[in-house]
MOPAC internal coordinates of N, CA, C and O (Angstrom, degrees):
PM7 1SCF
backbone

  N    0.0000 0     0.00 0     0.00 0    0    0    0
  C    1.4448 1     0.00 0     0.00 0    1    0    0
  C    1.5238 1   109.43 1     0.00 0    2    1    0
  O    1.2310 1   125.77 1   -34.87 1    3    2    1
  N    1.0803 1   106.51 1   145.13 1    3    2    1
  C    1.9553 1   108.94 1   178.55 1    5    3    2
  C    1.5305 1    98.54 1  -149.46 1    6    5    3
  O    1.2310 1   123.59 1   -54.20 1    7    6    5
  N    1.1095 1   110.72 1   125.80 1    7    6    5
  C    1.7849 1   137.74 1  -153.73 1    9    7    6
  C    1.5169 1    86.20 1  -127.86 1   10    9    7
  O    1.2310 1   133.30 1   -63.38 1   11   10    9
  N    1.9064 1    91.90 1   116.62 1   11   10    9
  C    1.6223 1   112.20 1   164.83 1   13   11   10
  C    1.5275 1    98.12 1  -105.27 1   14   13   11
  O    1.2310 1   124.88 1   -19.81 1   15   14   13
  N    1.3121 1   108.24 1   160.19 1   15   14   13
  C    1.5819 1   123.02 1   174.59 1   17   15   14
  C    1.8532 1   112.57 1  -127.86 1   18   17   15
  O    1.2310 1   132.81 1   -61.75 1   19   18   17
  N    1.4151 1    92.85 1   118.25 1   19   18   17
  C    1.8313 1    96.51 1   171.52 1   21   19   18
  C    1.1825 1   114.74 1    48.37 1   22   21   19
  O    1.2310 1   124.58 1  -139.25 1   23   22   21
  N    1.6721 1   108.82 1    40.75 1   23   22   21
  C    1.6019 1   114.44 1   148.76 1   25   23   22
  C    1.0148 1   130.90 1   -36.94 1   26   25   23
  O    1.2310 1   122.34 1   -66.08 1   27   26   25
  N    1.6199 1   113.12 1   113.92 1   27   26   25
  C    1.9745 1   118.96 1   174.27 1   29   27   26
  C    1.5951 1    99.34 1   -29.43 1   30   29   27
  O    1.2310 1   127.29 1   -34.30 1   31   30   29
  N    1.6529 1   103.58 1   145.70 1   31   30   29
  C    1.8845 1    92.90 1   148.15 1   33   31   30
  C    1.3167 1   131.73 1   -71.24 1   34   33   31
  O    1.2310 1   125.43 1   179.79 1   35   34   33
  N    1.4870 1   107.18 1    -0.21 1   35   34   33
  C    1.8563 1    90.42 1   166.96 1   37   35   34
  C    1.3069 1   131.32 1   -81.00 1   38   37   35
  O    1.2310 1   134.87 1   170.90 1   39   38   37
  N    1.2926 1    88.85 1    -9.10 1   39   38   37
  C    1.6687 1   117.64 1   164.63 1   41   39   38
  C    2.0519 1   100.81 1    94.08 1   42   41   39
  O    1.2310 1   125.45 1    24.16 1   43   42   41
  N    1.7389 1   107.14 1  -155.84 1   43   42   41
  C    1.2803 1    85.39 1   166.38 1   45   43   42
  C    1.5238 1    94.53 1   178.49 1   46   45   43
  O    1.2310 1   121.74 1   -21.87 1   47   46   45
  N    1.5897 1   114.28 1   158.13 1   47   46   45
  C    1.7763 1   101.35 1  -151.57 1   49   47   46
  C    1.8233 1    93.73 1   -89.88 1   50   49   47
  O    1.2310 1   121.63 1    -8.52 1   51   50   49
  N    1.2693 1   114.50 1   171.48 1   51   50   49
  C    1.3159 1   114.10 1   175.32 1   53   51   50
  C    1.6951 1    97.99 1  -142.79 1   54   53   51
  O    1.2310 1   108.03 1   -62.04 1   55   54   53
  N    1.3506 1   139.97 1   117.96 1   55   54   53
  C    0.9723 1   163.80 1   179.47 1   57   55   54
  C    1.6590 1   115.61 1   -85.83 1   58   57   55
  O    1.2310 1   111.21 1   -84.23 1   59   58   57
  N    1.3986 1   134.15 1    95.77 1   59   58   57
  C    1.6791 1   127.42 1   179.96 1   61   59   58
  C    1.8019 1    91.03 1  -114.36 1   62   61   59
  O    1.2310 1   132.37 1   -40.93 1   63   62   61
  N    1.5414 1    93.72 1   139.07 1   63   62   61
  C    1.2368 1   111.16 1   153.50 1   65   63   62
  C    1.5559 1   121.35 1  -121.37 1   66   65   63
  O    1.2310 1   130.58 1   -27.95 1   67   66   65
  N    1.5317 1    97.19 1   152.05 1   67   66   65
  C    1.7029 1   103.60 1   161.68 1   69   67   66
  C    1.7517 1    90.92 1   107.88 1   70   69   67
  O    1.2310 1   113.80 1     7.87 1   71   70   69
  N    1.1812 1   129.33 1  -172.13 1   71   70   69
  C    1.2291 1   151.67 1  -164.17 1   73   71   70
  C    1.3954 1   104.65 1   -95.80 1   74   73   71
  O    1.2310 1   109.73 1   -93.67 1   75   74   73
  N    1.2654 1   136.87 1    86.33 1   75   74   73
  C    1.5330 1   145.23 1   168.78 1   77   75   74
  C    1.1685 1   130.56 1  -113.82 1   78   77   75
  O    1.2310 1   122.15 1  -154.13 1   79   78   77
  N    1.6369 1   113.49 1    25.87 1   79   78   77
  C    1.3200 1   116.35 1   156.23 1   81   79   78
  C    1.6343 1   105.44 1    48.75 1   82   81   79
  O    1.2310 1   127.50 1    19.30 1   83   82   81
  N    1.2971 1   103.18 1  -160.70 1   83   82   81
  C    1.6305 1    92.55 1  -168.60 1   85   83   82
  C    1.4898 1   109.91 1   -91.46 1   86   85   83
  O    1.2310 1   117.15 1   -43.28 1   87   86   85
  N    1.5040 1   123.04 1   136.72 1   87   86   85
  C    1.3488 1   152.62 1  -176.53 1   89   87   86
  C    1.4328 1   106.86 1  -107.21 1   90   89   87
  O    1.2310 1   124.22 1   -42.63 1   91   90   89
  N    1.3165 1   109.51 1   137.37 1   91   90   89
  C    1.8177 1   105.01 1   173.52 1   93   91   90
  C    1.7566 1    83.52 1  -156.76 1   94   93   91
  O    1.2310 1   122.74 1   -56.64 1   95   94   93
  N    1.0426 1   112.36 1   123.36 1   95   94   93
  C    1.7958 1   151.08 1  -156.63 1   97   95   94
  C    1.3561 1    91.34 1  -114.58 1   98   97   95
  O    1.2310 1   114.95 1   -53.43 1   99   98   97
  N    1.5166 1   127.18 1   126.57 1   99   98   97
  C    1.2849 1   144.79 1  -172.97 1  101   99   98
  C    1.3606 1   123.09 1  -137.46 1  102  101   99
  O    1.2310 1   110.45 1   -73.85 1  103  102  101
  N    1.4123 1   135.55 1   106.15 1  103  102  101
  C    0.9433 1   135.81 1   164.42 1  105  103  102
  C    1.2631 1   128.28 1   -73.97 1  106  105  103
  O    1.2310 1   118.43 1   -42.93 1  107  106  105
  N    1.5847 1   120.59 1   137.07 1  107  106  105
  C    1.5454 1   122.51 1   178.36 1  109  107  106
  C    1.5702 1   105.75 1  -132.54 1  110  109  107
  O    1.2310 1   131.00 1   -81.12 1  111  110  109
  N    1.5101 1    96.37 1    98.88 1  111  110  109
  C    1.6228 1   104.99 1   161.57 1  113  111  110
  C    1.5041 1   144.80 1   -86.18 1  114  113  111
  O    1.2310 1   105.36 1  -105.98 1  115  114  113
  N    1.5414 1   144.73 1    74.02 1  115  114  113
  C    1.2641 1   149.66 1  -162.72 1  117  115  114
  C    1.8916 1   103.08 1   -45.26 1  118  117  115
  O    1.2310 1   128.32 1   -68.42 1  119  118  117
  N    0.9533 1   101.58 1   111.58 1  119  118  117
  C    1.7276 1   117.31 1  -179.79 1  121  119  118
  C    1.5406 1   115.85 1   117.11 1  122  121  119
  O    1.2310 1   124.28 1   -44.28 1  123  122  121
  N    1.6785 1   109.40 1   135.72 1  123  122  121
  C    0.9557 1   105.61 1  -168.44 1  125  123  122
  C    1.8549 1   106.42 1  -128.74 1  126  125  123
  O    1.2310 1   128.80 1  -175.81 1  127  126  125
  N    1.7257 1   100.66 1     4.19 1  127  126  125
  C    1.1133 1   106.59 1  -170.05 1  129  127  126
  C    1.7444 1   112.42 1   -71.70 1  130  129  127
  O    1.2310 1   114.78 1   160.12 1  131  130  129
  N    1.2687 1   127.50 1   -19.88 1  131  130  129
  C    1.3917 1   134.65 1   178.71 1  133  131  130
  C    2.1701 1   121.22 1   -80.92 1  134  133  131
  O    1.2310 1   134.73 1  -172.65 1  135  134  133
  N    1.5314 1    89.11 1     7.35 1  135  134  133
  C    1.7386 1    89.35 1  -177.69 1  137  135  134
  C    1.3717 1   102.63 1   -93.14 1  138  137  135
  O    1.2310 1   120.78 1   -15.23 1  139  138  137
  N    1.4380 1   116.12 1   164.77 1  139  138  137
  C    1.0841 1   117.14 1  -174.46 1  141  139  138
  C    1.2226 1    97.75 1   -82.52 1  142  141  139
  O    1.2310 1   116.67 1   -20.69 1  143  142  141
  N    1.7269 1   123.93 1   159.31 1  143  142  141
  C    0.8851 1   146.47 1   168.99 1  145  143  142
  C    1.8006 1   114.59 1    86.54 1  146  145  143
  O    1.2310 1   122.28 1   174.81 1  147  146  145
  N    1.3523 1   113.24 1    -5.19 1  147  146  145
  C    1.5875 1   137.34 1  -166.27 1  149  147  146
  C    1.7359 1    89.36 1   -49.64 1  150  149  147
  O    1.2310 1   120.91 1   -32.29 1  151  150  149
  N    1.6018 1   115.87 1   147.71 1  151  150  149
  C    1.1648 1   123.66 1   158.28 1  153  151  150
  C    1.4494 1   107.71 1  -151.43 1  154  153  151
  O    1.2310 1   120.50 1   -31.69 1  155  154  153
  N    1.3422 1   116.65 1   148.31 1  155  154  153
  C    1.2921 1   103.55 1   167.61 1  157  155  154
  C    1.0725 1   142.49 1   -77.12 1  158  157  155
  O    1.2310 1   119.34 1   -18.25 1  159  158  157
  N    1.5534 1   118.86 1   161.75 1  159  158  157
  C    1.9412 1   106.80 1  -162.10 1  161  159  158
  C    1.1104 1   111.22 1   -86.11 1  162  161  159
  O    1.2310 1   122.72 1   -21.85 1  163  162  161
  N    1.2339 1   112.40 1   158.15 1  163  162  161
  C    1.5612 1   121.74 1   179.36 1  165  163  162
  C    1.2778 1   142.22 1   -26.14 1  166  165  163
  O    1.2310 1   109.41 1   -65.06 1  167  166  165
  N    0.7791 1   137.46 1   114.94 1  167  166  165
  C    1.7716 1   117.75 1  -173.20 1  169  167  166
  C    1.5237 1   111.50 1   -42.91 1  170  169  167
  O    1.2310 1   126.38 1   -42.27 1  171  170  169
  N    0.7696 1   105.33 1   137.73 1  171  170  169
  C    2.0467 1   116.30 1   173.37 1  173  171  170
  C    1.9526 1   117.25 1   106.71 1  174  173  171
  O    1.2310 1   136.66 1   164.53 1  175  174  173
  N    1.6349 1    85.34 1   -15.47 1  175  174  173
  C    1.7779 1   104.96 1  -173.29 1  177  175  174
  C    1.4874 1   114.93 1   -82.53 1  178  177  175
  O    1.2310 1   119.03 1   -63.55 1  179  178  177
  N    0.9231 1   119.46 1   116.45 1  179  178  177
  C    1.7365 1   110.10 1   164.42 1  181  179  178
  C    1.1079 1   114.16 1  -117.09 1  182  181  179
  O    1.2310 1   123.51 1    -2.07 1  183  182  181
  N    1.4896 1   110.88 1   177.93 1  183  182  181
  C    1.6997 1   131.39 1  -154.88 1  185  183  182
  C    1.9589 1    94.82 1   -75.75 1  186  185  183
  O    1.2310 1   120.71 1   -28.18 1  187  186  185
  N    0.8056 1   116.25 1   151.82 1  187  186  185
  C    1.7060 1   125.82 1   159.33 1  189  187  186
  C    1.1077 1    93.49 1   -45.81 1  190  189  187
  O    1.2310 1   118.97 1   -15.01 1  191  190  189
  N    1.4905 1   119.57 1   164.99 1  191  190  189
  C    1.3827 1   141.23 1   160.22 1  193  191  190
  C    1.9726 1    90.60 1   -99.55 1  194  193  191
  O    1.2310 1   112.68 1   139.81 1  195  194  193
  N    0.7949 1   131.42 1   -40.19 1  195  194  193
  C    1.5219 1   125.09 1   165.17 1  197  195  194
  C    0.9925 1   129.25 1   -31.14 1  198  197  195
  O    1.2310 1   116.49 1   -62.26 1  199  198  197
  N    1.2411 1   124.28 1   117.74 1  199  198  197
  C    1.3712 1   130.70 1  -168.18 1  201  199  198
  C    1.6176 1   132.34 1   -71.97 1  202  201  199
  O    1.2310 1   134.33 1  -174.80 1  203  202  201
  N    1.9515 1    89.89 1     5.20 1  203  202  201
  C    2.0871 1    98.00 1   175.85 1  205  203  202
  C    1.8329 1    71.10 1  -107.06 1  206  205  203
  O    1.2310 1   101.43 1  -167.21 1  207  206  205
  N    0.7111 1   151.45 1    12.79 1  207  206  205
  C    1.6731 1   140.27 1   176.59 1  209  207  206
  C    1.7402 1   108.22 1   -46.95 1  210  209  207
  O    1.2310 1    99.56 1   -20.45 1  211  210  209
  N    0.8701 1   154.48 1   159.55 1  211  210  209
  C    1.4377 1   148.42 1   169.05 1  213  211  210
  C    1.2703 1   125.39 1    55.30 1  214  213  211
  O    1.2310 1   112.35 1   172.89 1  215  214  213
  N    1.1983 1   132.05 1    -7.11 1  215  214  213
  C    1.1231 1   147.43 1  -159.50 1  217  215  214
  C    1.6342 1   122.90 1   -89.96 1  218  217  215
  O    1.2310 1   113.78 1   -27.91 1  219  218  217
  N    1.3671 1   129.37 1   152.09 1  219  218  217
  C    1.3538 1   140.78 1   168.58 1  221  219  218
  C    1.4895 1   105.95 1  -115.02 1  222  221  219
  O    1.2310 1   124.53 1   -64.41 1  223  222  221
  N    1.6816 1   108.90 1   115.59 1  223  222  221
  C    1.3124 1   129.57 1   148.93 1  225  223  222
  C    1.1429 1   134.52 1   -51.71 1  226  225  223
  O    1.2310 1    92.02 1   -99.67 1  227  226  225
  N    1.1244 1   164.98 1    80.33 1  227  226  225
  C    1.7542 1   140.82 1   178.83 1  229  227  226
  C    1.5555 1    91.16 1  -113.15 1  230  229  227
  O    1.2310 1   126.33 1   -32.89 1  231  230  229
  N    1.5585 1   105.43 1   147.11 1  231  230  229
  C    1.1551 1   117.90 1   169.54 1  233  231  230
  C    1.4935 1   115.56 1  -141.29 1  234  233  231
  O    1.2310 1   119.08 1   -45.96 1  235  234  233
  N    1.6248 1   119.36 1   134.04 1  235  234  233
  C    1.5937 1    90.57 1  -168.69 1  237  235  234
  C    1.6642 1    89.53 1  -144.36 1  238  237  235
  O    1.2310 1   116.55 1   -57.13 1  239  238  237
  N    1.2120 1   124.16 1   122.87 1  239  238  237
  C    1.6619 1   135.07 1   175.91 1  241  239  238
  C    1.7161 1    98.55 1   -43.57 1  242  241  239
  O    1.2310 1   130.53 1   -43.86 1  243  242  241
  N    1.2185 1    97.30 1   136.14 1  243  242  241
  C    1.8358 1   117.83 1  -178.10 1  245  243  242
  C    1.2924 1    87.75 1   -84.14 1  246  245  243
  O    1.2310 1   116.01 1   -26.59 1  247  246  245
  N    1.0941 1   125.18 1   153.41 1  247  246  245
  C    1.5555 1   144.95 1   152.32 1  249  247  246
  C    1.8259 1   131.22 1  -118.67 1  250  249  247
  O    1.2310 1   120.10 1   180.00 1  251  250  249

């Protein structure tokens, strides 16, 4: 596994060499206010103190 953090949106290439069996590359973005469909939470609710709290996952197997 290899964990990026708050990738630009232009995104950005990542290059592996040599024999690495299976790879799955993960992005972790802090903000959740820019997805579609986003609303804000309820009155009385707050964010986690956890640090995946707000966040967007994507993960996508290297080939």
């Amino acid at each position: 596994m290899i964990w990026f953090y708050n990738v630009p949106a232009e995104g950005f290439t990542l290059t592996l060499h040599g024999d690495l069996g299976d790879v799955t590359v993960f992005d972790q973005t802090h903000g959740i206010e820019d997805l579609d469909g986003y609303t804000d939470r309820p009155e009385g609710l707050m964010r986690s103190r956890d640090r995946l709290s707000d966040t967007v996952t994507v993960a996508a197997a290297a080939v």
